[in-house]
Residue, then its C-alpha position, 0 to 999 in steps of 0.5 A: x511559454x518555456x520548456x522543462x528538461x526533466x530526467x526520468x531514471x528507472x533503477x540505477x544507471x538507467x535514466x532518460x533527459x526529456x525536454x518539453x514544453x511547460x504547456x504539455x499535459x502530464x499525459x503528453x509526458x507520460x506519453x514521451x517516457x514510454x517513448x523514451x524506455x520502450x514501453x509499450x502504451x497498454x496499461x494506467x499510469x499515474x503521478x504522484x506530485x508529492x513525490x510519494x507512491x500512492x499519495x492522494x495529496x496531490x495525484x494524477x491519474x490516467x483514468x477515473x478510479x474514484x469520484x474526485x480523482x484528477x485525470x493526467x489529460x487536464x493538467x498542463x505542467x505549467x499548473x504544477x508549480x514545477x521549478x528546478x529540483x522539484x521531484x515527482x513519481x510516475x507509476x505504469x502499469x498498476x500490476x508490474x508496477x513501474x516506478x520511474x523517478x522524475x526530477x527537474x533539472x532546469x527550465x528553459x525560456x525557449x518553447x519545445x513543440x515536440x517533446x525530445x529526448x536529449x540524453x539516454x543512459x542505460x538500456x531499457x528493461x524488457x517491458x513484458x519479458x519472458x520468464x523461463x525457469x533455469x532448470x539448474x539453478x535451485x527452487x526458491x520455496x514459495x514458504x518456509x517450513x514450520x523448522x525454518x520458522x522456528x529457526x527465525x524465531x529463535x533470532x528474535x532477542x525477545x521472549x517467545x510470549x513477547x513475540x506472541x503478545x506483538x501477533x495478536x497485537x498485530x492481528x487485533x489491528x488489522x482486524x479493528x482497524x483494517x489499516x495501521x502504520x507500524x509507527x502507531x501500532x509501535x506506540x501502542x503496543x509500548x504505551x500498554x506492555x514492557x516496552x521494546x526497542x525499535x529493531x526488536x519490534x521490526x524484526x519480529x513483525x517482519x519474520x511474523x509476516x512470513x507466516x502463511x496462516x495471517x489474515x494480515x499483510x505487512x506493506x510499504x506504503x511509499x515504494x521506495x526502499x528504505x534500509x534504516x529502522x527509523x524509515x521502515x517504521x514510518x512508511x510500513x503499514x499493518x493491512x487487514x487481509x480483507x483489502x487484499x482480494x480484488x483491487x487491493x490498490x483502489x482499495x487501500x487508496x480508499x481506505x487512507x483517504x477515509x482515514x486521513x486526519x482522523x486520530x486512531x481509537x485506543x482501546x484499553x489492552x483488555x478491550x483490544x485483544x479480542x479483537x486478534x479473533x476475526x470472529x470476535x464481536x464486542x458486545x454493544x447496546x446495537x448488537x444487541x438490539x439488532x440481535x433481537x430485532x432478527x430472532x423476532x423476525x426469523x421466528x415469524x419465518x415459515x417452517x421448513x420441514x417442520x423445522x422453525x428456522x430460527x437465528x442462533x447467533x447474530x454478530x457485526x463488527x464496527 
Protein backbone atom coordinates (compact mmCIF):
# COMPACT_ATOMS: atom_id res chain seq x y z
CA UNK A 1 0.00 0.00 0.00
CA UNK A 2 2.99 2.92 0.81
CA UNK A 3 2.90 5.44 3.19
CA UNK A 4 3.45 9.25 3.06
CA UNK A 5 5.75 11.33 5.13
CA UNK A 6 3.95 14.72 5.23
CA UNK A 7 5.18 17.83 7.23
CA UNK A 8 2.90 20.08 8.89
CA UNK A 9 4.33 23.44 10.06
CA UNK A 10 2.34 25.87 11.88
CA UNK A 11 4.36 29.48 11.65
CA UNK A 12 7.96 29.53 11.43
CA UNK A 13 9.97 27.30 13.28
CA UNK A 14 7.09 25.10 14.39
CA UNK A 15 6.39 21.88 12.23
CA UNK A 16 5.65 18.09 12.87
CA UNK A 17 6.98 15.14 10.36
CA UNK A 18 4.00 12.72 10.05
CA UNK A 19 4.38 9.26 8.61
CA UNK A 20 1.08 7.48 7.43
CA UNK A 21 -0.58 5.45 5.51
CA UNK A 22 -1.54 6.16 1.62
CA UNK A 23 -4.72 4.22 2.76
CA UNK A 24 -5.82 6.62 5.89
CA UNK A 25 -8.61 9.24 5.57
CA UNK A 26 -8.02 12.87 5.55
CA UNK A 27 -9.87 12.48 8.86
CA UNK A 28 -7.22 10.23 10.27
CA UNK A 29 -4.73 13.01 9.36
CA UNK A 30 -6.45 15.56 10.91
CA UNK A 31 -6.79 13.38 13.74
CA UNK A 32 -2.64 12.81 13.90
CA UNK A 33 -1.98 16.61 13.51
CA UNK A 34 -3.80 17.61 16.53
CA UNK A 35 -2.01 14.73 18.05
CA UNK A 36 1.02 15.94 17.09
CA UNK A 37 0.59 20.08 18.31
CA UNK A 38 -1.73 19.49 21.26
CA UNK A 39 -4.87 20.54 20.28
CA UNK A 40 -7.60 19.62 21.58
CA UNK A 41 -10.15 17.72 18.93
CA UNK A 42 -13.68 20.61 19.69
CA UNK A 43 -14.07 22.17 16.50
CA UNK A 44 -14.40 21.82 12.29
CA UNK A 45 -11.71 21.47 10.16
CA UNK A 46 -11.06 21.35 6.64
CA UNK A 47 -8.45 20.80 3.72
CA UNK A 48 -7.89 22.55 1.05
CA UNK A 49 -6.12 20.47 -1.88
CA UNK A 50 -5.38 23.24 -4.04
CA UNK A 51 -3.23 24.71 -1.59
CA UNK A 52 -5.75 27.89 -1.08
CA UNK A 53 -7.78 28.73 2.07
CA UNK A 54 -11.40 28.80 1.17
CA UNK A 55 -11.09 27.29 -2.30
CA UNK A 56 -13.86 24.92 -3.22
CA UNK A 57 -11.82 23.66 -5.95
CA UNK A 58 -10.93 20.82 -4.64
CA UNK A 59 -12.12 20.85 -0.48
CA UNK A 60 -12.82 18.59 2.35
CA UNK A 61 -14.46 19.37 5.16
CA UNK A 62 -15.40 17.62 8.61
CA UNK A 63 -19.14 18.31 8.57
CA UNK A 64 -21.74 19.23 5.96
CA UNK A 65 -22.14 23.10 5.39
CA UNK A 66 -23.57 22.97 1.97
CA UNK A 67 -25.13 20.07 -0.27
CA UNK A 68 -22.29 19.17 -2.27
CA UNK A 69 -19.51 19.80 0.08
CA UNK A 70 -17.26 16.60 0.59
CA UNK A 71 -16.59 15.10 4.17
CA UNK A 72 -12.86 14.28 5.17
CA UNK A 73 -14.00 10.58 6.44
CA UNK A 74 -14.32 9.66 2.70
CA UNK A 75 -11.47 10.32 1.38
CA UNK A 76 -8.73 8.03 1.65
CA UNK A 77 -5.11 9.89 0.46
CA UNK A 78 -4.42 7.39 -1.69
CA UNK A 79 -7.36 9.32 -4.02
CA UNK A 80 -5.66 12.71 -3.75
CA UNK A 81 -3.23 12.15 -6.64
CA UNK A 82 -0.42 13.15 -3.63
CA UNK A 83 3.38 12.89 -4.92
CA UNK A 84 6.53 14.29 -3.58
CA UNK A 85 6.21 18.36 -3.27
CA UNK A 86 2.39 18.39 -3.50
CA UNK A 87 1.11 21.27 -0.81
CA UNK A 88 -2.25 21.43 0.95
CA UNK A 89 -3.90 23.57 3.60
CA UNK A 90 -5.42 22.15 6.72
CA UNK A 91 -7.64 24.96 8.54
CA UNK A 92 -8.98 24.22 12.51
CA UNK A 93 -11.37 25.75 14.29
CA UNK A 94 -13.36 28.05 11.74
CA UNK A 95 -13.25 30.85 14.60
CA UNK A 96 -9.43 30.93 15.71
CA UNK A 97 -8.59 29.65 12.62
CA UNK A 98 -5.52 27.61 12.59
CA UNK A 99 -3.92 27.16 9.49
CA UNK A 100 -1.17 24.62 9.29
CA UNK A 101 1.03 24.31 6.03
CA UNK A 102 1.04 20.72 4.75
CA UNK A 103 3.64 19.31 2.32
CA UNK A 104 4.69 16.05 1.17
CA UNK A 105 7.96 15.09 1.57
CA UNK A 106 8.50 11.98 0.10
CA UNK A 107 6.65 8.40 -0.32
CA UNK A 108 7.38 5.27 0.97
CA UNK A 109 6.75 1.52 -0.09
CA UNK A 110 6.31 0.24 3.07
CA UNK A 111 2.50 0.58 4.96
CA UNK A 112 2.65 2.46 8.48
CA UNK A 113 -0.57 1.03 10.33
CA UNK A 114 -0.59 3.47 13.07
CA UNK A 115 0.20 6.94 12.21
CA UNK A 116 3.76 8.45 13.71
CA UNK A 117 5.39 11.53 14.41
CA UNK A 118 8.97 10.96 13.42
CA UNK A 119 10.33 14.60 13.84
CA UNK A 120 8.92 17.68 16.10
CA UNK A 121 10.40 21.01 15.86
CA UNK A 122 9.02 23.67 17.71
CA UNK A 123 6.83 24.01 20.98
CA UNK A 124 3.06 24.17 20.42
CA UNK A 125 1.14 27.04 20.63
CA UNK A 126 -1.23 27.32 23.47
CA UNK A 127 -4.74 26.02 21.82
CA UNK A 128 -6.98 28.23 23.95
CA UNK A 129 -4.69 30.48 26.01
CA UNK A 130 -5.69 32.77 28.57
CA UNK A 131 -5.69 36.39 27.74
CA UNK A 132 -4.83 38.68 30.41
CA UNK A 133 -4.48 42.43 30.05
CA UNK A 134 -0.93 44.00 31.02
CA UNK A 135 -1.80 46.75 33.03
CA UNK A 136 1.47 48.55 32.03
CA UNK A 137 1.72 48.01 28.44
CA UNK A 138 -0.49 51.14 26.65
CA UNK A 139 -4.40 50.21 25.08
CA UNK A 140 -4.26 49.65 21.39
CA UNK A 141 -7.68 51.84 20.10
CA UNK A 142 -9.97 49.68 18.92
CA UNK A 143 -10.45 52.98 16.26
CA UNK A 144 -8.76 55.87 14.99
CA UNK A 145 -9.79 59.44 15.80
CA UNK A 146 -11.25 61.49 12.89
CA UNK A 147 -7.36 63.43 13.36
CA UNK A 148 -5.63 60.43 12.93
CA UNK A 149 -7.51 59.57 9.98
CA UNK A 150 -6.89 62.61 8.47
CA UNK A 151 -3.31 62.18 9.15
CA UNK A 152 -3.42 58.81 7.02
CA UNK A 153 -5.29 60.74 4.15
CA UNK A 154 -2.71 63.30 3.91
CA UNK A 155 -0.18 60.44 2.93
CA UNK A 156 -2.04 59.40 0.04
CA UNK A 157 -0.27 61.10 -3.31
CA UNK A 158 -3.64 61.35 -4.68
CA UNK A 159 -6.29 64.42 -4.66
CA UNK A 160 -8.65 64.36 -1.75
CA UNK A 161 -11.67 64.26 -4.58
CA UNK A 162 -9.65 60.84 -6.15
CA UNK A 163 -9.62 59.31 -2.93
CA UNK A 164 -13.27 60.04 -2.47
CA UNK A 165 -14.21 59.25 -6.01
CA UNK A 166 -12.29 55.50 -5.22
CA UNK A 167 -14.87 55.16 -1.83
CA UNK A 168 -17.79 55.40 -3.55
CA UNK A 169 -16.35 53.20 -5.95
CA UNK A 170 -15.84 50.80 -3.46
CA UNK A 171 -19.31 51.41 -1.69
CA UNK A 172 -21.38 51.19 -5.20
CA UNK A 173 -19.19 47.45 -5.49
CA UNK A 174 -19.98 46.11 -2.41
CA UNK A 175 -23.47 47.14 -2.78
CA UNK A 176 -24.18 45.71 -6.59
CA UNK A 177 -22.09 43.42 -6.52
CA UNK A 178 -21.86 41.95 -2.63
CA UNK A 179 -18.60 40.44 -3.61
CA UNK A 180 -15.20 41.89 -5.69
CA UNK A 181 -11.36 41.45 -6.20
CA UNK A 182 -9.37 44.61 -5.96
CA UNK A 183 -8.00 43.42 -9.20
CA UNK A 184 -11.60 43.96 -10.83
CA UNK A 185 -12.47 46.88 -9.09
CA UNK A 186 -8.94 48.21 -9.94
CA UNK A 187 -9.69 47.67 -13.84
CA UNK A 188 -12.77 49.37 -13.37
CA UNK A 189 -12.40 51.99 -11.51
CA UNK A 190 -9.09 52.83 -14.37
CA UNK A 191 -11.09 51.76 -17.36
CA UNK A 192 -13.75 55.18 -16.49
CA UNK A 193 -11.57 58.08 -14.57
CA UNK A 194 -7.64 59.09 -14.81
CA UNK A 195 -6.10 56.11 -14.14
CA UNK A 196 -3.79 55.54 -10.82
CA UNK A 197 -0.98 53.25 -10.21
CA UNK A 198 -1.25 50.18 -8.18
CA UNK A 199 0.44 51.57 -4.76
CA UNK A 200 -1.78 54.56 -4.76
CA UNK A 201 -4.96 52.49 -5.51
CA UNK A 202 -4.15 50.18 -2.44
CA UNK A 203 -3.23 52.29 -0.14
CA UNK A 204 -5.96 54.44 -0.36
CA UNK A 205 -8.34 51.31 -0.23
CA UNK A 206 -6.72 50.07 2.79
CA UNK A 207 -6.48 53.44 5.09
CA UNK A 208 -10.49 53.92 3.65
CA UNK A 209 -10.85 50.45 5.37
CA UNK A 210 -10.03 51.76 8.69
CA UNK A 211 -12.90 53.88 8.65
CA UNK A 212 -15.67 52.79 11.24
CA UNK A 213 -18.96 54.42 9.22
CA UNK A 214 -18.32 51.38 5.80
CA UNK A 215 -20.99 49.14 5.16
CA UNK A 216 -17.81 47.03 3.50
CA UNK A 217 -15.09 45.15 4.59
CA UNK A 218 -11.59 44.67 2.68
CA UNK A 219 -10.51 40.68 3.20
CA UNK A 220 -7.80 38.05 2.02
CA UNK A 221 -9.43 35.47 0.41
CA UNK A 222 -6.27 33.10 0.58
CA UNK A 223 -4.74 33.65 4.15
CA UNK A 224 -1.40 33.87 3.36
CA UNK A 225 0.24 36.96 3.92
CA UNK A 226 1.24 38.66 1.00
CA UNK A 227 3.77 41.54 1.23
CA UNK A 228 4.17 42.56 -2.69
CA UNK A 229 1.17 45.03 -4.69
CA UNK A 230 0.92 42.78 -7.15
CA UNK A 231 -0.47 39.72 -4.29
CA UNK A 232 -2.60 41.97 -2.44
CA UNK A 233 -4.24 43.06 -5.65
CA UNK A 234 -4.87 39.72 -6.40
CA UNK A 235 -5.94 37.71 -3.16
CA UNK A 236 -7.94 40.98 -1.59
CA UNK A 237 -11.53 41.06 -1.75
CA UNK A 238 -14.24 44.32 -1.53
CA UNK A 239 -17.39 42.20 0.66
CA UNK A 240 -20.52 43.78 1.17
CA UNK A 241 -21.22 44.24 5.15
CA UNK A 242 -24.46 42.10 4.63
CA UNK A 243 -22.28 38.76 4.58
CA UNK A 244 -20.60 39.65 7.41
CA UNK A 245 -23.45 39.29 10.34
CA UNK A 246 -23.98 35.51 10.89
CA UNK A 247 -21.91 32.98 9.38
CA UNK A 248 -19.61 35.17 7.35
CA UNK A 249 -17.35 32.11 6.13
CA UNK A 250 -20.34 29.82 4.98
CA UNK A 251 -21.63 32.78 3.55
CA UNK A 252 -18.70 34.31 1.42
CA UNK A 253 -18.19 30.37 0.44
CA UNK A 254 -21.44 30.64 -1.20
CA UNK A 255 -21.10 33.69 -2.71
CA UNK A 256 -17.90 32.64 -4.65
CA UNK A 257 -18.95 29.31 -5.74
CA UNK A 258 -22.49 31.44 -7.48
CA UNK A 259 -20.01 33.55 -8.88
CA UNK A 260 -17.30 31.57 -10.10
CA UNK A 261 -17.13 31.63 -14.05
CA UNK A 262 -19.75 34.36 -14.54
CA UNK A 263 -17.98 37.89 -16.08
CA UNK A 264 -18.57 41.03 -13.76
CA UNK A 265 -21.41 43.55 -15.38
CA UNK A 266 -19.88 46.73 -15.97
CA UNK A 267 -22.27 49.44 -15.66
CA UNK A 268 -21.37 52.72 -17.20
CA UNK A 269 -19.92 55.53 -14.50
CA UNK A 270 -23.32 57.20 -14.22
CA UNK A 271 -25.43 53.94 -13.81
CA UNK A 272 -22.60 52.83 -11.30
CA UNK A 273 -22.29 55.49 -8.85
CA UNK A 274 -25.67 55.33 -7.39
CA UNK A 275 -25.14 52.46 -6.19
CA UNK A 276 -22.32 53.80 -3.37
CA UNK A 277 -26.48 54.47 -1.54
CA UNK A 278 -27.52 51.19 0.30
CA UNK A 279 -30.83 52.85 -0.20
CA UNK A 280 -30.64 53.40 -4.05
CA UNK A 281 -32.63 51.32 -6.38
CA UNK A 282 -32.39 51.66 -10.05
CA UNK A 283 -35.50 52.43 -11.54
CA UNK A 284 -36.41 49.30 -14.06
CA UNK A 285 -39.83 48.24 -15.82
CA UNK A 286 -40.34 45.41 -12.54
CA UNK A 287 -39.89 47.62 -9.97
CA UNK A 288 -42.31 49.58 -11.32
CA UNK A 289 -44.83 46.77 -12.00
CA UNK A 290 -44.01 45.48 -8.59
CA UNK A 291 -44.76 49.18 -7.23
CA UNK A 292 -47.96 49.39 -8.59
CA UNK A 293 -49.01 45.91 -8.16
CA UNK A 294 -48.72 46.64 -3.96
CA UNK A 295 -50.27 50.41 -3.68
CA UNK A 296 -53.37 48.33 -5.55
CA UNK A 297 -53.06 45.65 -3.04
CA UNK A 298 -52.37 47.99 0.03
CA UNK A 299 -55.48 50.37 -0.90
CA UNK A 300 -57.71 47.36 -0.50
CA UNK A 301 -56.36 46.87 3.01
CA UNK A 302 -58.78 47.52 6.00
CA UNK A 303 -58.41 50.84 7.67
CA UNK A 304 -56.84 51.61 10.80
CA UNK A 305 -57.97 54.13 12.81
CA UNK A 306 -59.53 55.93 9.97
CA UNK A 307 -56.52 55.90 8.30
CA UNK A 308 -56.30 53.75 4.65
CA UNK A 309 -52.85 52.28 5.35
CA UNK A 310 -51.34 52.95 2.29
CA UNK A 311 -47.62 51.99 0.15
CA UNK A 312 -45.66 55.21 0.04
CA UNK A 313 -42.73 53.89 -1.81
CA UNK A 314 -41.56 50.31 -2.56
CA UNK A 315 -37.91 49.52 -3.70
CA UNK A 316 -35.76 46.17 -4.64
CA UNK A 317 -32.20 45.74 -5.27
CA UNK A 318 -31.26 42.95 -8.21
Amino acid sequence: MGSYVISVSLGTGCYRHIQISKSATLFRLHETILEAFEFEDDHAHAFFMDNRIWSQYDAYYSMKMDSHDRLTKGRKLEKLNLKKGSQFKYVFDFGDEWRFQCKVLRELEEDTKTPLVIRSVGESPEQCPDWEEDEDEDDIPDSLTQEEMEELYAQIPLTREEIDLIHQYMDAAANLYGLISLDELYELYNSQNKKVDVPSFLMTVFVIDRSEDNDFAVIDSVGDLQVTPEGAMKNCEIVSGYWLVEDPEKDIRELRCAQKGKPLKILPKAEFLPFADSTYFPKTPQRGAMIRYLRKFSASLPTKRGRLLRLHSVGHRH
